[in-house]
C-alpha positions in Angstrom: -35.1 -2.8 5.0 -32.1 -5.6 4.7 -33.4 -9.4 5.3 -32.0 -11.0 7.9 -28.3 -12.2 6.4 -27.7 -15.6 7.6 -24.0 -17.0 6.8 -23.1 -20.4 6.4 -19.7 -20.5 7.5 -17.6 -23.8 6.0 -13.6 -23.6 7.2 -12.0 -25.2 4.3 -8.4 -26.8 4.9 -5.8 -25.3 3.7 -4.5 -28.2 1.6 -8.1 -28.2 0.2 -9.1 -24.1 -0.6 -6.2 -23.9 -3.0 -3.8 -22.2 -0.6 -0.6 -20.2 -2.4 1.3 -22.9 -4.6 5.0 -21.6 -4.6 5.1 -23.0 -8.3 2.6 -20.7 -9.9 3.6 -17.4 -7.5 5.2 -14.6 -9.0 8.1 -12.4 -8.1 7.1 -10.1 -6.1 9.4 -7.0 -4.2 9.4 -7.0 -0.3 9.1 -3.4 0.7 11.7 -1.5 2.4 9.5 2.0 2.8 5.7 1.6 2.5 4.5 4.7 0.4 1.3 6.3 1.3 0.3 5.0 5.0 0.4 8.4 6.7 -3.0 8.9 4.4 -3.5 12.7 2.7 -4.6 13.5 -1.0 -3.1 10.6 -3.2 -3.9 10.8 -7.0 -2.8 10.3 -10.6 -2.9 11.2 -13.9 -5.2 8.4 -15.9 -3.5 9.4 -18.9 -0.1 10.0 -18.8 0.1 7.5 -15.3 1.9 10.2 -13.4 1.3 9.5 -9.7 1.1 12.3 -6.9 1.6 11.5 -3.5 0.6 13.0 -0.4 4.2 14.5 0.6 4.6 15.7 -2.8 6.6 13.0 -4.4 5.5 11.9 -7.9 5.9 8.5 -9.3 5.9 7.8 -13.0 4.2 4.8 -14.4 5.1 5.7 -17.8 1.7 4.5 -19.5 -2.0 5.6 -19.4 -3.5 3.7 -16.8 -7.3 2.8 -15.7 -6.4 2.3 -11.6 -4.1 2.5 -8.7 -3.4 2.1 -5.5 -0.8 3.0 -3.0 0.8 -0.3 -1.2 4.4 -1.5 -0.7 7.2 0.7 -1.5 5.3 2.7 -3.9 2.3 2.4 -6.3 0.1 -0.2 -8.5 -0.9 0.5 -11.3 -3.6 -1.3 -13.9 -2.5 -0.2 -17.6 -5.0 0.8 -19.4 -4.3 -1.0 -22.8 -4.4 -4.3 -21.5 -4.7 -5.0 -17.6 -1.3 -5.6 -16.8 -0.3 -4.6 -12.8 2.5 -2.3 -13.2 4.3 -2.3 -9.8 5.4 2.0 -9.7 8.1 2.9 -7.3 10.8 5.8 -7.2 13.2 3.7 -9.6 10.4 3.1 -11.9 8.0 0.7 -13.5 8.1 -3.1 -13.4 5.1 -5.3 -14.6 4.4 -7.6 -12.2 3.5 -10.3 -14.7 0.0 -10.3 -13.4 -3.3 -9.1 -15.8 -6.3 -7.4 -13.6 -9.0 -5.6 -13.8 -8.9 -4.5 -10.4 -6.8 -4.1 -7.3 -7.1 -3.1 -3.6 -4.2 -2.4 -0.9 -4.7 -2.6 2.9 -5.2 0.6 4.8 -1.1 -0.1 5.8 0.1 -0.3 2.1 1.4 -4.0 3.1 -1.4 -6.2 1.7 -2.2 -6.7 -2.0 -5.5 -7.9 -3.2 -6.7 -8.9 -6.7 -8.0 -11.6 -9.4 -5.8 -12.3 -12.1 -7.6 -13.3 -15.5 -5.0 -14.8 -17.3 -3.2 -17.0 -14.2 -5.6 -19.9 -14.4 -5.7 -23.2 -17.0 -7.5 -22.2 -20.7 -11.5 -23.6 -20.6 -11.6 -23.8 -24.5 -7.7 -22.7 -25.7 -9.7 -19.1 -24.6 -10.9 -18.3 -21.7 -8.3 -18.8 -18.3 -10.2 -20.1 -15.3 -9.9 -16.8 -12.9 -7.1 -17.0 -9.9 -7.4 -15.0 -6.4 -4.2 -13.6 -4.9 -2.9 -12.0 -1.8 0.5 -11.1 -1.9 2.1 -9.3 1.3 4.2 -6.6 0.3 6.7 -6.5 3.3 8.3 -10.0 3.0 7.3 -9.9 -1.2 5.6 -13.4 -0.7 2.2 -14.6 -2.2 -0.3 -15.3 0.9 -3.1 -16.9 -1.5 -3.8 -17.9 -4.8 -6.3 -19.9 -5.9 -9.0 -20.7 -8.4 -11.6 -21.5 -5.8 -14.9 -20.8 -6.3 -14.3 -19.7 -10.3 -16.1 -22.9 -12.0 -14.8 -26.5 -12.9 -13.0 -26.6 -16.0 -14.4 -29.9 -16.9 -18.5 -29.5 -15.6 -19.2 -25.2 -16.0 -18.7 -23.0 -18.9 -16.6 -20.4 -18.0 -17.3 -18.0 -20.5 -21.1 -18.2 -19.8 -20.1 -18.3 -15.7 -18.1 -15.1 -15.7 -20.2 -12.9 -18.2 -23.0 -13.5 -15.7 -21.7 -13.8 -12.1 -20.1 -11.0 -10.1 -16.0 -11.7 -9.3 -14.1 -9.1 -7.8 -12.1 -7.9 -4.4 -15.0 -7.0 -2.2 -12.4 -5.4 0.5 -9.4 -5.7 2.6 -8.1 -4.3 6.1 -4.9 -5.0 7.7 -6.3 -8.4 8.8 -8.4 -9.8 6.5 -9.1 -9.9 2.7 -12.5 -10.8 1.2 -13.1 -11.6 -2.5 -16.3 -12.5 -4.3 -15.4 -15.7 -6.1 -18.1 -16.4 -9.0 -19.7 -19.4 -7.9 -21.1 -17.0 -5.4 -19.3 -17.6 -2.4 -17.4 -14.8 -0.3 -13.9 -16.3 0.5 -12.2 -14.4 3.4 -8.6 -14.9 4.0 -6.7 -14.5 6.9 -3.8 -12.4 6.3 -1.5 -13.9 9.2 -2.0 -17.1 8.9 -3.4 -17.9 5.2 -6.7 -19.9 6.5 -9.5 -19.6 4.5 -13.2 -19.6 5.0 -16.5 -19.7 2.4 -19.5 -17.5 3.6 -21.9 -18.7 1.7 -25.8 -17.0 1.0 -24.5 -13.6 1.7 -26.2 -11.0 1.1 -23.8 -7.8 -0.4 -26.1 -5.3 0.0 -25.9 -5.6 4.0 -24.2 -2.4 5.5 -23.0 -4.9 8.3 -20.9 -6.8 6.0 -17.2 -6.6 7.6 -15.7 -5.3 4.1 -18.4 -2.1 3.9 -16.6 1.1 4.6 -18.2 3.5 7.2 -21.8 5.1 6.2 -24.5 6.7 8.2 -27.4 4.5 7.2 -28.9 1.9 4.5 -30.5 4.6 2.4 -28.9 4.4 -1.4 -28.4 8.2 -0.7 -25.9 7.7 2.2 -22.5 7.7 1.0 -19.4 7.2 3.1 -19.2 8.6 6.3 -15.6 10.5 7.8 -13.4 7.8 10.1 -14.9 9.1 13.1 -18.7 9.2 11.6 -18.9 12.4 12.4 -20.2 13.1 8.5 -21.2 11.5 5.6 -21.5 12.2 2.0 -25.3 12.4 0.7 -26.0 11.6 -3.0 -27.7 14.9 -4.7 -28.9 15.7 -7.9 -30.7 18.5 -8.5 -32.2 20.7 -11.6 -30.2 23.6 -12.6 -32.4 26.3 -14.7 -29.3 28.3 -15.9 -27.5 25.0 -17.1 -30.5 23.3 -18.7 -33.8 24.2 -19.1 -34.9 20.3 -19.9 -36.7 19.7 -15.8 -35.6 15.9 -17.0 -31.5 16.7 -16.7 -30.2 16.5 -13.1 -26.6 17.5 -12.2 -24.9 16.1 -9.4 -24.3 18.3 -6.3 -23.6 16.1 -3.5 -24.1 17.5 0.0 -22.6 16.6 4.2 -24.5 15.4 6.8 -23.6 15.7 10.0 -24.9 12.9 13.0 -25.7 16.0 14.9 -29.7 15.9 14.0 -28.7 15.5 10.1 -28.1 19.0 9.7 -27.1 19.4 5.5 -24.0 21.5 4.4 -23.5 22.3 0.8 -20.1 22.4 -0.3 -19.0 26.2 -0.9 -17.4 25.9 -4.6 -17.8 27.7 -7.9 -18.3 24.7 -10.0 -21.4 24.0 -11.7 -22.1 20.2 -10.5 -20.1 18.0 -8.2 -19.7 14.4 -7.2 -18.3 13.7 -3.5 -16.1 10.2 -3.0 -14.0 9.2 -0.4 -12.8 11.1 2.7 -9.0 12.2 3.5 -9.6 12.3 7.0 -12.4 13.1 10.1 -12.7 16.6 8.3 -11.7 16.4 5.0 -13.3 14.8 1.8 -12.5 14.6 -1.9 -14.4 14.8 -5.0 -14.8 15.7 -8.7 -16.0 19.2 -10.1 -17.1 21.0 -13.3 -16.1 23.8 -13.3 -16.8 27.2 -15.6 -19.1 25.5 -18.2 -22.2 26.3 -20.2 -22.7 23.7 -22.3 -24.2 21.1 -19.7 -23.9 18.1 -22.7 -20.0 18.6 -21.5 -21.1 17.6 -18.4 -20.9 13.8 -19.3 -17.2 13.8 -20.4 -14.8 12.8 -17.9 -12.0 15.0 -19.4 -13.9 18.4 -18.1 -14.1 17.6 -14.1 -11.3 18.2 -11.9 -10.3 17.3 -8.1 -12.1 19.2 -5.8 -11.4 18.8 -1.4 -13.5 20.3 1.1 -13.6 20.3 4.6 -16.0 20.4 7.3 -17.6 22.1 9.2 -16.8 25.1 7.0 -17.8 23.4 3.1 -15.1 25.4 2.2 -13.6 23.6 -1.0 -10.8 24.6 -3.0 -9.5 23.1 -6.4 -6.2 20.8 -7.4 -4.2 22.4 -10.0 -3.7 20.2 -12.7 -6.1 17.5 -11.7 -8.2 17.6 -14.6 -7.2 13.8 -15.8 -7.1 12.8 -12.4 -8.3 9.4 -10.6 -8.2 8.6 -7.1 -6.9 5.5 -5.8 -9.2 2.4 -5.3 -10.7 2.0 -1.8 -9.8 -0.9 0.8 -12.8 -0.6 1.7 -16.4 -2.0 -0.7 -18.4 1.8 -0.8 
């Protein structure tokens, strides 16, 4: 059972919440052709950065990188050496100037969402006080940015405040974006007009939160459920004899439910173990498989698991060629 959330709402004026200041804003490009919208299977190689899109363009971000997503007039990127956003487009790749460790888009590819660590004054000559920003992608102007809610300089030490408090993009629709700022407060901007509010006391484990992606229920087993909530993804892990004969090792073989009187489908795959994550679509979902191997201690490394899709309400699933570096790109949504 959730407690009851209770949020203490305080509008903050604009002069006030540390609205975008045009003298600390980066160059940003204004999109002529958002990439991605129309949805599909979007991926990309984590090593070599190579980006495929859902109508079979590839972009090339030239560098091993640790997340994406797809937004203005082609891909961001976070490169993996050293948390630089990499803006990835058909003509190639231009850092942005910004250092991240994560990013979200909009669900329209028009709205970028992050926390740059290296924006903000230095607490100590070490440590930068953290910096939201917003940037719309289709007139290439920052929205937000602000160090609002990431400690005083002068009163807090930073570098005890962000190795113990959460700070990250919680989500972002076409409308709104919501970040968690370290002091604990949930800032929510407004996307068309730049106003800013603090929820304060807000409890992130609430399904009801307005930056949750779809899901069937509360339980930690639910997953997301498809657009129309049709089906969900449900967390198995199960014992598997001819793998491992420890009882103690569990391998990951998610299942669907369907709202229909939570009737389970098992995916119908060849792979030894399987992790569901994110849904293409009403009917389609994508995932990660291992596939063909004995030894189940290769289980744990990354490198052996490929993309797998399957639909319902068949569980057929079917393999991506060459996926077997692949990551998926970051959710709007918090799942």
């Amino acid at each position: 059972m959730h407690r009851t959330l209770t949020l203490l709402i305080a509008a903050l004026a604009l002069a006030a919440c540390g609205s975008s200041d045009d003298s600390e804003a980066l160059d940003w490009t204004a999109a002529k052709d958002p990439a991605g919208a129309t949805g599909g299977l979007v991926w990309a190689d984590a090593q070599t950065g190579e980006i495929h899109l859902s109508d079979g363009r590839t972009l090339d971000a030239e560098r091993a990188i640790s997340s994406f997503v797809i937004a203005g007039d082609g891909a961001y990127v976070v490169d993996k050496g050293g948390d630089a956003l990499i803006q990835v487009t058909a003509d190639g790749a231009r850092p942005t100037g910004a250092h991240t460790a994560q990013v979200r888009a909009s669900p329209n590819s028009r709205y970028l969402a992050f926390i740059d660590s290296l924006a903000g004054p230095t607490f100590e000559g070490s440590v930068h006080q953290l910096t939201s920003v917003v940037v719309d992608l289709k007139t290439g102007k920052e929205i937000f940015r602000s160090t609002r809610g990431m400690g005083d300089l002068k009163n807090d030490d930073l570098t005890d405040l962000y190795e113990d408090a959460d700070h990250f993009v919680l989500g972002i629709d076409n409308k709104t974006a919501w970040i968690q700022a370290a002091e604990g407060d949930v800032l929510t901007i407004d996307l068309s007009s730049s106003r800013v509010k603090a929820l304060q006391d807000v409890d992130l484990s609430d399904e009801k939160n307005p930056w949750v992606g779809p899901r069937f229920g509360g339980e930690p087993a639910r997953g997301p459920a498809s657009p129309d909530r049709a089906w969900g993804i449900r967390r198995v892990n199960r014992t598997v004899p001819q793998l491992a004969s420890d009882p103690n090792m569990y391998f990951a073989r998610d299942e669907l439910e369907s709202d229909t009187g939570g009737a389970r489908l098992v995916p119908r795959t060849a792979a030894v173990s399987w992790s569901l994550d994110s849904w293409l679509g009403p009917t389609r979902v994508v995932g990660y498989a291992n596939v063909g191997l004995e030894n189940a201690d290769r289980l744990n490394n990354p490198e052996d698991r490929t993309l797998m899709t399957c639909t319902v309400p068949d569980g057929r699933c079917t393999l991506v060629p060459g996926s077997e570096r692949a990551i998926l790109p970051e959710p709007s949504s918090y799942l």
